[in-house]
C-alpha positions as CSV (number, residue, x, y, z in Angstrom):
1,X,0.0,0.0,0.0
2,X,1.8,3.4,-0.5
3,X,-0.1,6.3,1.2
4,X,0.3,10.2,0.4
5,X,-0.4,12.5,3.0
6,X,-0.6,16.1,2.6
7,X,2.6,16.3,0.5
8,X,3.5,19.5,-0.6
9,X,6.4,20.5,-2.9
10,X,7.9,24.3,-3.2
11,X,10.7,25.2,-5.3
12,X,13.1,27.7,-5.1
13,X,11.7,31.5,-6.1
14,X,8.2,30.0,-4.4
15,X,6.7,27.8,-6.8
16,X,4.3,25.7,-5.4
17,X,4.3,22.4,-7.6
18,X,2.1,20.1,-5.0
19,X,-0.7,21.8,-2.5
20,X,-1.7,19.1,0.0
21,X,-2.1,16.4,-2.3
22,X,-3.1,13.0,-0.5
23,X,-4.5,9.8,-2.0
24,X,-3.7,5.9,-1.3
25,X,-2.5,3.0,-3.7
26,X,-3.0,-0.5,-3.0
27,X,-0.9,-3.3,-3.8
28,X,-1.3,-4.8,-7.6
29,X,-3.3,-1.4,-9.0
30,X,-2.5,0.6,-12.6
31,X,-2.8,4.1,-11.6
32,X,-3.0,7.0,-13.9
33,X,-1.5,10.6,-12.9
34,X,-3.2,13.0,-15.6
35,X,-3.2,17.0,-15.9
36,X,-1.6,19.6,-18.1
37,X,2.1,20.2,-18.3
38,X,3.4,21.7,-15.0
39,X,0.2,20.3,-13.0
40,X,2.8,18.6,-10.6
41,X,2.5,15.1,-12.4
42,X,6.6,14.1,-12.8
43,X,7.2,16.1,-9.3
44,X,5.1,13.8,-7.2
45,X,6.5,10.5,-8.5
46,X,9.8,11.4,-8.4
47,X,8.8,13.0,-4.2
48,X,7.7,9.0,-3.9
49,X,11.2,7.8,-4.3
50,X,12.9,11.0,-3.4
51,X,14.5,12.3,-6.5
52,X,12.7,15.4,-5.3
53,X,12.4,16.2,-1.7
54,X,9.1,16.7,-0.6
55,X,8.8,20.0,1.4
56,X,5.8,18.9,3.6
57,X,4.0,16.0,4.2
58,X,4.2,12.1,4.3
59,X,4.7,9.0,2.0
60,X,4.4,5.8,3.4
61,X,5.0,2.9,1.4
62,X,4.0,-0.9,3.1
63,X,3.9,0.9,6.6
64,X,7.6,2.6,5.9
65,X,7.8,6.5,6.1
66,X,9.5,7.3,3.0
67,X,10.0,10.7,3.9
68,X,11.9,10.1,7.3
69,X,14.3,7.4,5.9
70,X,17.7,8.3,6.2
71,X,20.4,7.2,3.2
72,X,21.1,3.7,4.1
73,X,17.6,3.6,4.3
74,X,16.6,5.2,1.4
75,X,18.6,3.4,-0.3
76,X,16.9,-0.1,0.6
77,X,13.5,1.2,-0.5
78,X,14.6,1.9,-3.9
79,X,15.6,-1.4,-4.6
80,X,12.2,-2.1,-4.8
81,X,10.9,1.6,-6.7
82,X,11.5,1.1,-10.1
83,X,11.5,4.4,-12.6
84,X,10.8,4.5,-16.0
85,X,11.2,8.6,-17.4
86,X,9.9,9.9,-20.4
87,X,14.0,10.8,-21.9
88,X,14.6,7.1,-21.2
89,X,17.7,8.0,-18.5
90,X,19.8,5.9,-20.5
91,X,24.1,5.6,-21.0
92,X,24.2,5.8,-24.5
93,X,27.8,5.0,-25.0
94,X,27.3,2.1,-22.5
95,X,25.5,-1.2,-23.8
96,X,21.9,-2.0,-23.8
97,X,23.6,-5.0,-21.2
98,X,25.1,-2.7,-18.9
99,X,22.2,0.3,-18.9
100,X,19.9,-2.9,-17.9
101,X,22.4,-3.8,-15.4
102,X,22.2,-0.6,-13.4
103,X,18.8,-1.5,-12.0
104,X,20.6,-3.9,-9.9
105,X,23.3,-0.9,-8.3
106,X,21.2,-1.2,-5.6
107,X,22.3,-4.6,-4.9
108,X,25.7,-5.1,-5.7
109,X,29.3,-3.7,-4.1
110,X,29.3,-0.5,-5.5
111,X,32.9,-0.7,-6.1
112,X,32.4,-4.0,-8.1
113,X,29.7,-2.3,-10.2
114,X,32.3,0.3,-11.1
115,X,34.4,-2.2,-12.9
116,X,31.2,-3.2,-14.4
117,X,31.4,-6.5,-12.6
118,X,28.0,-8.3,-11.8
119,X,27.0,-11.8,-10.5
120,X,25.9,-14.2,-13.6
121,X,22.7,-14.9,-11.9
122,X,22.3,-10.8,-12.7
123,X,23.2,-11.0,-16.4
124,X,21.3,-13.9,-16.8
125,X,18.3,-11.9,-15.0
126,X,19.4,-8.8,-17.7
127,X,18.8,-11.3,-20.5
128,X,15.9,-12.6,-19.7
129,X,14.2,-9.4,-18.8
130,X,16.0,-8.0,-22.7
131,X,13.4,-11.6,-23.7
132,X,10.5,-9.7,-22.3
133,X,11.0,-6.7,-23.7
134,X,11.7,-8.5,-27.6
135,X,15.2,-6.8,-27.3
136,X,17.5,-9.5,-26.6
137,X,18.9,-9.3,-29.7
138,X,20.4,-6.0,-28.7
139,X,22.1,-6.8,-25.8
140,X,25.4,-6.0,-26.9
141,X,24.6,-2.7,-29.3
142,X,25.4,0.7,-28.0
143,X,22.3,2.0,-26.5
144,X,22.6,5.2,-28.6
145,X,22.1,2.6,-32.0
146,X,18.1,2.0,-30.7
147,X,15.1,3.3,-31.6
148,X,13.0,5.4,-28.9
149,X,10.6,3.0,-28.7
150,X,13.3,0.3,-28.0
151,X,15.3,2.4,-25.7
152,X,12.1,2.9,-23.7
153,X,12.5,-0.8,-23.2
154,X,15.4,-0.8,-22.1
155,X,14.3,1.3,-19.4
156,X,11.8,-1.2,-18.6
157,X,13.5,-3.8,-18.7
158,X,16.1,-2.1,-15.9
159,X,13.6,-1.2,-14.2
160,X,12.5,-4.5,-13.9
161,X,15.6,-6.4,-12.8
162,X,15.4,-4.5,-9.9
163,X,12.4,-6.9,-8.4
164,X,10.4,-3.9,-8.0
165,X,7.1,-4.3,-6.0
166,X,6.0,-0.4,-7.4
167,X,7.4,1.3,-10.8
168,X,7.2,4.9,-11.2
169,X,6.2,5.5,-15.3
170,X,7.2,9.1,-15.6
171,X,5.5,10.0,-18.8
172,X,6.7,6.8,-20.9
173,X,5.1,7.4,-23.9
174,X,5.0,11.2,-24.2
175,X,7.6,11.2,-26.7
176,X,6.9,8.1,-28.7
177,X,4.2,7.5,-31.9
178,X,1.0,6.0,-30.8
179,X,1.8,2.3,-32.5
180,X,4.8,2.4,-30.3
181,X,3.0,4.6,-27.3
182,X,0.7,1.2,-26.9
183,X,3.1,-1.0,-27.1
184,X,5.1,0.2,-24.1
185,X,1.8,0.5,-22.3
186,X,1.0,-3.3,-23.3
187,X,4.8,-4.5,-21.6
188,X,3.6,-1.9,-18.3
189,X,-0.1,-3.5,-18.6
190,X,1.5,-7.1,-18.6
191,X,3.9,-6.4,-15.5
192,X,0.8,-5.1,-13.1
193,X,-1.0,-8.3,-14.6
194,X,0.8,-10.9,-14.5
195,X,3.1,-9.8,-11.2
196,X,1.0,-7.5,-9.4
197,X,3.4,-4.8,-9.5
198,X,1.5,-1.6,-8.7
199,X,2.2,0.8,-11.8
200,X,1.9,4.7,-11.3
201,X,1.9,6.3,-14.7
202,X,1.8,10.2,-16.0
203,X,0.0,9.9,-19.2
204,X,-1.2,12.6,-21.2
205,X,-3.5,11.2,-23.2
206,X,-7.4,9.8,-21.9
207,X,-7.2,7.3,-24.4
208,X,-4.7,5.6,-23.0
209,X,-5.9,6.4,-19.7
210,X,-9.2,4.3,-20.6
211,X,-7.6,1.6,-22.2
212,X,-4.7,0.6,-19.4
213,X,-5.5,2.4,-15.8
214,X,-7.5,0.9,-13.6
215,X,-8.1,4.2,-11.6
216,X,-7.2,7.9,-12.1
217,X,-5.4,10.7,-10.0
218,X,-6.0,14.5,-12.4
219,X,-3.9,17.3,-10.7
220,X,-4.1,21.2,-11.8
221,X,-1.4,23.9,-10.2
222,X,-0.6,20.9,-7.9
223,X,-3.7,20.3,-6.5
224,X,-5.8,17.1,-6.8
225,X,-8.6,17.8,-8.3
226,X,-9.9,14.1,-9.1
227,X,-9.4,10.1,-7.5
228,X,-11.8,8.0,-9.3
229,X,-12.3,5.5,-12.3
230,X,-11.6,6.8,-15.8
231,X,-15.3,6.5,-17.1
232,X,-16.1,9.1,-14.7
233,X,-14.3,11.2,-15.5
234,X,-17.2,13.5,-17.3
235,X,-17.3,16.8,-19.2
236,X,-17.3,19.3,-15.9
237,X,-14.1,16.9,-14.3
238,X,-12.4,16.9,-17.8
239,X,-12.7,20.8,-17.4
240,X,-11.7,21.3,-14.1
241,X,-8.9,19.1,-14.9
242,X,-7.9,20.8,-18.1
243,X,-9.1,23.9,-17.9
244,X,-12.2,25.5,-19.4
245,X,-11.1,26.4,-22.4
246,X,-9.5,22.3,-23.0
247,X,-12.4,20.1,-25.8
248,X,-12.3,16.9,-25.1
249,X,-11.8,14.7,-28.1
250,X,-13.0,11.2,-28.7
C-alpha cells in the first residue's frame, strides 16, 4: 500500500508544484496521474522515491515512512521503486547489457559495479528481462544505436531487474508515436497483470488512460482535483482538470 499524506512541494523562487495532495494506492493497482504540463504530475513520483524532496508531508509505502528514511535507508526502498522517465535516462555510450544492469546498483558492491562486474545470476536476470521486452537481440549494441521506442524498453526492462514491488512511469510514452506509445503500455499492462506490481503512470493522453489504468489521479497547479475511475471522468471533471477552455476529443 503506498499512502500520500498532505505532501507538498515548493521550489526555489516559491513555486508551489504540489498543494496538500493526499490519495492511497493498493498493492497490484494501474494508476493514472493526468493533468496539463506543469500540474505537478513528474514532481510527485519522483517525491515518492525521493528524486525530489518533498517540502511537507508524508509517504508511506507498506507501513515505511519514506519521507523520514535516512540514506542507508533510502537506499533499501529503492531497490524495490523502479523508474521509467519519459528521456529514457539511458548511458548511451554504454551497452543495452550494462544500462539494464544498473537496475541492480542497488544490490551489488558499488565498487564492483564500477568495474562493471555483476553476479551471472544478474546477467542472466538482464537477459531474460532483454526476452520480455523483444530486445535480446540488442544486448550487446550501443544504446545510442536503438530506436525510442526500444530504448524505452530498455528502461523497462532495468527497471524490472530491480524486483520492484512499485514502478514509477514518468510520462513513458510522451515522446513516442501511438503504435509504439501502446506497445510500451502493453509490456507496463503485462507487469501489473501478471506480477501485481503496482504501476503509477503520468500519461497525457485519456485514451490511453481508458484503455490501461484501472483508476485515475488528475492534478491542476498541484492540486488534486480528481481520484476515481476513468469512465467518470465526465465533461465538468475533464474541465476542471484541463481547464475551461480544454475540448475533449474522442
Amino acid at each position: 500500500m503506498l499512502k500520500i499524506q498532505n505532501l507538498t512541494k515548493i521550489y526555489d523562487g516559491g513555486v508551489l508544484a504540489l498543494d496538500k495532495v493526499s490519495f492511497e494506492v493498493p498493492q497490484g493497482q494501474f494508476t493514472a496521474i493526468i493533468g496539463l504540463s506543469g500540474s505537478g504530475k513528474s514532481t510527485l513520483l519522483r517525491c515518492i522515491n525521493r528524486l525530489v524532496e518533498p517540502t511537507s508531508g508524508d509517504i508511506f509505502w507498506n507501513g515505511t515512512n519514506i519521507t523520514k528514511a535516512n540514506d542507508d535507508e533510502l537506499r533499501l526502498i529503492r531497490r524495490k521503486i523502479g523508474m521509467v522517465f519519459q528521456h529514457f535516462n539511458l548511458v548511451h555510450r554504454s551497452s543495452v547489457l550494462t544500462n539494464v544492469l544498473a537496475g541492480r546498483l542497488g544490490y551489488v558492491n558499488p565498487i564492483m559495479s564500477l568495474f562493471n562486474r555483476f553476479p551471472k545470476s544478474d546477467i542472466e536476470n538482464a537477459f531474460k528481462q532483454l526476452e520480455r521486452v523483444g530486445i535480446a537481440d540488442k544486448a550487446h549494441s550501443r544504446a545510442d544505436e536503438l530506436s525510442g521506442g526500444q530504448q524505452q524498453r530498455v528502461g523497462i526492462a532495468r527497471a524490472m531487474i530491480q524486483e520492484p514491488d512499485i514502478i514509477l512511469a514518468d510520462e513513458p510514452v510522451a515522446s513516442l508515436d501511438p503504435v509504439l506509445a501502446h506497445s510500451i503500455m502493453q509490456y507496463l499492462e503485462k507487469i501489473n497483470k501478471e506480477e501485481g506490481v503496482t504501476i503509477l503512470c503520468s500519461l497525457h493522453f485519456l485514451d490511453l488512460v481508458h484503455r490501461y489504468a484501472d483508476r485515475v489521479v488528475a492534478l491542476n497547479e498541484g492540486k488534486l482535483m480528481f481520484d476515481g475511475k476513468p469512465t467518470d471522468i465526465d465533461d465538468k471533471k475533464f474541465k476542471d482538470i484541463y481547464g475551461r477552455e480544454a475540448e475533449r476529443v474522442g
